[in-house]
C-alpha positions as CSV (number, residue, x, y, z in Angstrom):
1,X,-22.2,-30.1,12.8
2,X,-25.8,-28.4,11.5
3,X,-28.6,-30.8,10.9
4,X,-28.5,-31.3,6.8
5,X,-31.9,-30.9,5.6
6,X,-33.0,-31.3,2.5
7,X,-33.7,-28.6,-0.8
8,X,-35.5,-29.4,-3.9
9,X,-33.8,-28.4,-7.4
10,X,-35.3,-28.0,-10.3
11,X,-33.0,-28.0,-13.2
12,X,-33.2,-28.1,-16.8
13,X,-32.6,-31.4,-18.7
14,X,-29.4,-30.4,-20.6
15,X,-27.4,-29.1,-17.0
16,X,-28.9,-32.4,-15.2
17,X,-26.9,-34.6,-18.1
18,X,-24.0,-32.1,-18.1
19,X,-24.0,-33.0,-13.9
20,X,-24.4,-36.6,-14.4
21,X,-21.7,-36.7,-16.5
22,X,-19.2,-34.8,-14.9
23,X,-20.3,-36.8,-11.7
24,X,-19.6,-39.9,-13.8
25,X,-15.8,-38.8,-14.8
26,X,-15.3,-37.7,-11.3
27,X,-16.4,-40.8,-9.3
28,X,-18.9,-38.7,-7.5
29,X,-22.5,-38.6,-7.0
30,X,-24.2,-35.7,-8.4
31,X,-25.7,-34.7,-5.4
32,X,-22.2,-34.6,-4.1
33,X,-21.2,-32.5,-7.1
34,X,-24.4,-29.7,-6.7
35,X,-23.3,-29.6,-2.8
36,X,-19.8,-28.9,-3.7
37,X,-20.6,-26.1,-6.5
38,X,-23.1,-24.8,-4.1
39,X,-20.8,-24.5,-1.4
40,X,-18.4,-22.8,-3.3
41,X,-20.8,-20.4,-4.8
42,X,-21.6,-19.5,-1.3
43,X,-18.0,-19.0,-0.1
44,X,-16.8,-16.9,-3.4
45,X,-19.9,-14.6,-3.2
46,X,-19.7,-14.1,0.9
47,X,-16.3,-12.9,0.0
48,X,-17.2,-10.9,-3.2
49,X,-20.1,-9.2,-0.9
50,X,-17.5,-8.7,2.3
51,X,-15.6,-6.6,-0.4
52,X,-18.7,-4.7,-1.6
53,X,-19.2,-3.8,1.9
54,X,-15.8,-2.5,2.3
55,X,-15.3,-0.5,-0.3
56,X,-18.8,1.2,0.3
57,X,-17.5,1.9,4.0
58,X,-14.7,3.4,2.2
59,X,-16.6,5.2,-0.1
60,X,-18.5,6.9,3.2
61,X,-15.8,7.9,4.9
62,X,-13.9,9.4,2.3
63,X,-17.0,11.6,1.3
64,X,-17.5,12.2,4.9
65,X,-13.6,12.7,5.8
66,X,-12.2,13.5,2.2
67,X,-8.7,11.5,3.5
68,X,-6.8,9.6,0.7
69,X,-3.6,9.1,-1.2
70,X,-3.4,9.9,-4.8
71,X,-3.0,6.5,-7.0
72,X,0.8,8.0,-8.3
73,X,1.3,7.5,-4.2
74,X,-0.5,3.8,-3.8
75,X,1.4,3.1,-7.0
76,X,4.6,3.8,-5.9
77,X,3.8,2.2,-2.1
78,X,2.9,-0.9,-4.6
79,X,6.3,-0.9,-6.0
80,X,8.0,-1.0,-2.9
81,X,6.4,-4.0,-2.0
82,X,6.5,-6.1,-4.9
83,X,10.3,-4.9,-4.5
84,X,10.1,-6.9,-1.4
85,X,11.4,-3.1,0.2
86,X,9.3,-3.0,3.7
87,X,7.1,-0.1,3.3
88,X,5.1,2.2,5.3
89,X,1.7,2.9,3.2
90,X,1.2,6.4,2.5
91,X,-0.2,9.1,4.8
92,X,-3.3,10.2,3.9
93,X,-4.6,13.7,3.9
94,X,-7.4,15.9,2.5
């Protein structure tokens, strides 16, 4: 387990009541509360950039490639699965 250490935070009076109290109802600290929203800020936007990434690698190698399906053919793939029918995506081509 990483060493903690520790971060200063400055934040304005009306959030640092808003934290106490919520910390309060919870049974929490607030410093258990900031380290919880914090870590799940982290999480959510590692995932939201992971996706970014992907869909610019996408990007790239359709305009290097010019492969894709038409969305009338990942629509109709679509169906077929929320059908529950096991379905082979489309082919792409150029």
């Amino acid at each position: 387990m990483p060493t903690p250490s520790t971060t200063a935070l400055k934040l304005d009076s009306s959030i640092k009541k808003r934290v106490q109290r919520l910390a309060t109802a919870r049974r929490r600290s607030p410093h258990w509360l900031m380290r919880e929203a914090i870590a799940e800020y982290v999480e959510r936007e590692e995932k939201r950039e992971e996706f970014r990434q992907a869909a610019l690698a996408a990007w790239e190698h359709y305009q290097t490639t010019g492969l894709h399906v038409t969305g009338e053919e990942a629509n109709a793939w679509m169906a077929k699965l929320e059908s529950r029918k096991d379905s082979a995506p489309p082919k792409c081509h150029g």
